[in-house]
C-alpha positions as CSV (number, residue, x, y, z in Angstrom):
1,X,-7.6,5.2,20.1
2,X,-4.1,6.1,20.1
3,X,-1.4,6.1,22.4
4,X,0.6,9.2,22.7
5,X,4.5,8.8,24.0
6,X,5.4,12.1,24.5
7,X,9.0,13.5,25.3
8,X,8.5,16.0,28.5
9,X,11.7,17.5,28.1
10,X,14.4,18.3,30.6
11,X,12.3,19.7,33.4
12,X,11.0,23.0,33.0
13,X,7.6,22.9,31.7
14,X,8.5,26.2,29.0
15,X,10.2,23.4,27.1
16,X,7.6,21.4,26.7
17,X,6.8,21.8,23.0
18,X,3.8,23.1,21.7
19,X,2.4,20.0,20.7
20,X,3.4,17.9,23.5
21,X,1.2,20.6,25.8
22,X,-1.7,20.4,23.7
23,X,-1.9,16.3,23.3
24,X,-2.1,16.9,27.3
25,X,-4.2,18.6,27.9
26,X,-6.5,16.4,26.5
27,X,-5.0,13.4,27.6
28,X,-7.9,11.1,29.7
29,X,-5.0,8.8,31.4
30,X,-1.3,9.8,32.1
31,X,1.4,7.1,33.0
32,X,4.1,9.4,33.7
33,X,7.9,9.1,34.5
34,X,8.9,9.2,38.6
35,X,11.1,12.5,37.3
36,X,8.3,14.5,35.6
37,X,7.9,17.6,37.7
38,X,4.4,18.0,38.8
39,X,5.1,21.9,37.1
40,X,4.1,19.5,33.6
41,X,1.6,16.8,35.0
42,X,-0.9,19.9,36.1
43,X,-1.0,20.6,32.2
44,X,-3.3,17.4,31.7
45,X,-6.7,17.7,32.8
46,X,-7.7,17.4,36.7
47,X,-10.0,14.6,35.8
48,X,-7.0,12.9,34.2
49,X,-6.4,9.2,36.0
50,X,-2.4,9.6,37.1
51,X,0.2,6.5,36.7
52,X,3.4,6.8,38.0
53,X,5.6,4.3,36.1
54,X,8.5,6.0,37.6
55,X,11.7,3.4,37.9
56,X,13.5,3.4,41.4
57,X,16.2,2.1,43.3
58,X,15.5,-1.0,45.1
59,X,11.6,-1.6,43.3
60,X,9.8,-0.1,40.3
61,X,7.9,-1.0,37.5
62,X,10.0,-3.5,35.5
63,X,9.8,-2.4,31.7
64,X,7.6,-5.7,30.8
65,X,4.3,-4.5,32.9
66,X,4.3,-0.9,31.6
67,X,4.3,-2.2,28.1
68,X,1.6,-4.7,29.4
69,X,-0.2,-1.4,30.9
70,X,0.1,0.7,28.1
71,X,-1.3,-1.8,25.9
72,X,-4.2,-2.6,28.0
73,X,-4.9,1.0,28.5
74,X,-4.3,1.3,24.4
75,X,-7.1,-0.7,23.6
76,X,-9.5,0.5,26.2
77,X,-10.8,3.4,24.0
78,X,-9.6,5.9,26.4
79,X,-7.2,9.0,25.4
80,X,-3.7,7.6,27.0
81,X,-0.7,9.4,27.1
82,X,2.5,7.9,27.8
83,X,4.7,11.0,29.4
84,X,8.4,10.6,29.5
85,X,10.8,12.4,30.6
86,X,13.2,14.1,27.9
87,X,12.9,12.7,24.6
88,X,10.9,9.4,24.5
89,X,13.6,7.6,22.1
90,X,16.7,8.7,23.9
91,X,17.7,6.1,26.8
92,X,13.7,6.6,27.6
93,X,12.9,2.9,26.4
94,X,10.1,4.8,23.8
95,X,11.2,2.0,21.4
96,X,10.6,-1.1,23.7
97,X,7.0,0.2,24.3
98,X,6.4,1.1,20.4
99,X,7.5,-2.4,20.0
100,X,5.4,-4.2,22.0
101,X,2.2,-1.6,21.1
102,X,3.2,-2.2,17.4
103,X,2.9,-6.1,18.3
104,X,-0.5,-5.8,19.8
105,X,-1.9,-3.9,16.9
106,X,-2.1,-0.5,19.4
107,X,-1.6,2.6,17.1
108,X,0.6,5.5,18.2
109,X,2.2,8.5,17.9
110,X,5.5,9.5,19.3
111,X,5.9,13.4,20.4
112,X,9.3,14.0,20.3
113,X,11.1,16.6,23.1
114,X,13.9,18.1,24.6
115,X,16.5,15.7,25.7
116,X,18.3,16.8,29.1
117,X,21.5,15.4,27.1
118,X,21.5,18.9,25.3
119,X,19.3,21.2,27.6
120,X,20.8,20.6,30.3
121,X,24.9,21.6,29.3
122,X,23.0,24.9,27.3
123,X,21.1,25.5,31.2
124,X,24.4,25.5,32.0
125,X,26.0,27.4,29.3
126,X,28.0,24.7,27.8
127,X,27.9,24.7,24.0
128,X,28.3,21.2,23.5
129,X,29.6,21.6,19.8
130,X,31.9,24.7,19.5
131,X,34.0,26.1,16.3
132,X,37.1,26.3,18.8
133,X,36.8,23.5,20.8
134,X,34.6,20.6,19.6
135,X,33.5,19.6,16.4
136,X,31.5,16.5,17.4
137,X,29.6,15.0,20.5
138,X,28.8,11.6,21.9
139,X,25.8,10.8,24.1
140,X,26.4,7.7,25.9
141,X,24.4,6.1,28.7
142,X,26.6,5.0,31.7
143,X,23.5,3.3,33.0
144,X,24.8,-0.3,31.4
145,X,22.1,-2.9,30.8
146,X,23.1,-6.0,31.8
147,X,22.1,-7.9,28.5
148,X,24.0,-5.2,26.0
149,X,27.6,-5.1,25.5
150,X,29.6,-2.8,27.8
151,X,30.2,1.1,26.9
152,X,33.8,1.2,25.1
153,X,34.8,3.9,27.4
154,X,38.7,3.8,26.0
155,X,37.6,4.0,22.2
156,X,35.6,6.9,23.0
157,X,38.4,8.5,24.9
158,X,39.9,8.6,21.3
159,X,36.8,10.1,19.1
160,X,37.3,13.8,20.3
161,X,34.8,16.5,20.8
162,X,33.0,16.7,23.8
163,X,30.9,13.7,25.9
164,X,27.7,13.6,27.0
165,X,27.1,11.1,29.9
166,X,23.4,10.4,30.9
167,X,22.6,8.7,34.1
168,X,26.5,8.1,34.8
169,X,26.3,9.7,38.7
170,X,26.9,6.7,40.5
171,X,29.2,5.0,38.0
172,X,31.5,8.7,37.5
173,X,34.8,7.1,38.8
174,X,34.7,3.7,36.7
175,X,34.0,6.4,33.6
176,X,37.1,8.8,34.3
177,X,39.2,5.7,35.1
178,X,38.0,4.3,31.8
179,X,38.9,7.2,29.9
180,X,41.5,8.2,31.4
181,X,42.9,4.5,30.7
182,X,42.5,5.3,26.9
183,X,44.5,8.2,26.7
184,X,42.0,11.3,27.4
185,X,43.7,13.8,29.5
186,X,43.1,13.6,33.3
187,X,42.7,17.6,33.2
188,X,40.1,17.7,30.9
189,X,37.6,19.6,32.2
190,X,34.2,18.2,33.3
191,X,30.9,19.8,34.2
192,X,28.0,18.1,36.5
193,X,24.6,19.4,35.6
194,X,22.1,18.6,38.6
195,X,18.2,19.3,37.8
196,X,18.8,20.8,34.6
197,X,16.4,23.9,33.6
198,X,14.9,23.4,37.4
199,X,15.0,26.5,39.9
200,X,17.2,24.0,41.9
201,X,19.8,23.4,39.0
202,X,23.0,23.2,40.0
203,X,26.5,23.3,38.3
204,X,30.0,21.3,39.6
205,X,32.2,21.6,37.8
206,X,36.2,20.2,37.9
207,X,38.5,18.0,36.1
208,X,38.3,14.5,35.0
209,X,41.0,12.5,37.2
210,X,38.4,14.8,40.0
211,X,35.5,13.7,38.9
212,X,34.8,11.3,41.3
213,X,35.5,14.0,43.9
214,X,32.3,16.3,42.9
215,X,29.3,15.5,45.3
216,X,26.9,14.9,42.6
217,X,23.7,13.9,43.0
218,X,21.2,12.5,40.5
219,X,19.6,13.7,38.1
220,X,22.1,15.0,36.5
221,X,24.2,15.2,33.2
222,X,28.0,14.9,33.1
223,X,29.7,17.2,30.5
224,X,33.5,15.7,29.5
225,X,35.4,17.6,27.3
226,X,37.2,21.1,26.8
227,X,33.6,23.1,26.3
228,X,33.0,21.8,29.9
229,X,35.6,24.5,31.1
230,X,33.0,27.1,30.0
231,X,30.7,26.4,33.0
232,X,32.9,28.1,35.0
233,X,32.1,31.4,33.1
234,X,29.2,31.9,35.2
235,X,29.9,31.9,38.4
236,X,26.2,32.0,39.7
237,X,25.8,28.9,38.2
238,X,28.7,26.9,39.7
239,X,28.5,25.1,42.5
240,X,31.8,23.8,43.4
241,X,35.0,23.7,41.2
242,X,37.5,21.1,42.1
243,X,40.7,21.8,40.7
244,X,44.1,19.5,40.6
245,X,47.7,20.8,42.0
């Protein structure tokens, strides 16, 4: 049987692609991420068995027993989907658990879906790539493993166009500082997404020497760059602007 790692988007289960709904709803098993609003999970069946996987502060599952789990449950014949928020192969570890289901001989599929990284500045009607304004864009984890090399934070603050910053809430000030240290303007604007495409989403939005001054909460996206000013455009979105001078 195989195991289905399936992107759950940003949040709002209308992005859920069409596919991703209907592996689902068939799905016999579901190890799900701790952020997968229960809005998605009601989608697989009510006899479904329910895992949360979910990584938190202070204890979770370490990545080694999910892959464990997932290939245990691969190879017990049973329909098992793997249900991760976003896309699965964007910062959501999809390519540590195809490797170790590839080295146990478990087939599998991977769903793609909508990554927050994009969803969530459009939620907030940021273009991330604009004619006028940008004309590339970085996604960068500020989440930094401890076994990887650190984020170049100064070279990027030389690439241009607009960056996207997943998982960077609690690290925001070390980011701006870092940027800022490479030359990137310290009023360039910046834009905090909170619970992107959720009836609770929530925009700050502010400048980058600021940044660390925005009462952000996770999840959330951070938006650097000069499309990040358009935020502000709709005020019903924005939260709190913090401003320099």
């Amino acid at each position: 049987m195989t195991v289905f790692l399936v992107g759950a988007g940003p949040g709002d289960p209308e992005l859920l692609t069409l596919k991703a709904a209907r592996i689902l709803a068939t799905a016999e098993v579901v190890l799900h991420d701790r952020l997968v609003p229960e809005g998605i999970l009601a989608l697989a069946p009510p006899t479904a068995e329910r895992i949360d996987v979910g990584k938190r502060p202070g204890g979770s599952h370490v990545q080694g027993v999910i892959n464990d789990l997932l290939v245990t449950l691969g190879r017990s014949g049973r329909r098992i989907v793997r249900l991760k928020g976003g896309d699965p192969y964007l910062f959501g570890r999809g390519g540590e658990e195809v490797d170790a289901l590839t080295a146990a001989g478990v087939p599998y599929e991977v769903v793609p879906g909508v990554s927050s990284a994009l969803a969530g500045p459009a939620a907030a009607g940021v273009p991330v790539t604009h004619r006028s304004d940008a004309r590339a864009v970085t996604i960068v984890t500020g989440h930094e493993a401890v076994t990887s090399e650190p984020v170049a934070w100064e070279h990027l603050a030389q690439v241009g166009g607009t960056i996207v910053v997943m998982m960077g809430v609690e690290r925001r000030a070390h980011i701006a500082g870092r940027l800022i240290d490479g030359g990137m303007d310290p009023a360039t604007p910046v834009a905090v997404v909170q619970n992107a495409t959720l009836p609770n989403q929530t925009v700050l939005a502010g400048r980058l020497d600021l940044l660390a001054e925005l009462a952000a909460r996770s999840p959330a996206v951070i938006v650097i760059g000069a499309v990040a000013s358009r935020a502000t455009a709709s005020a019903a979105l924005v939260a709190e602007v913090v401003s320099g001078g």
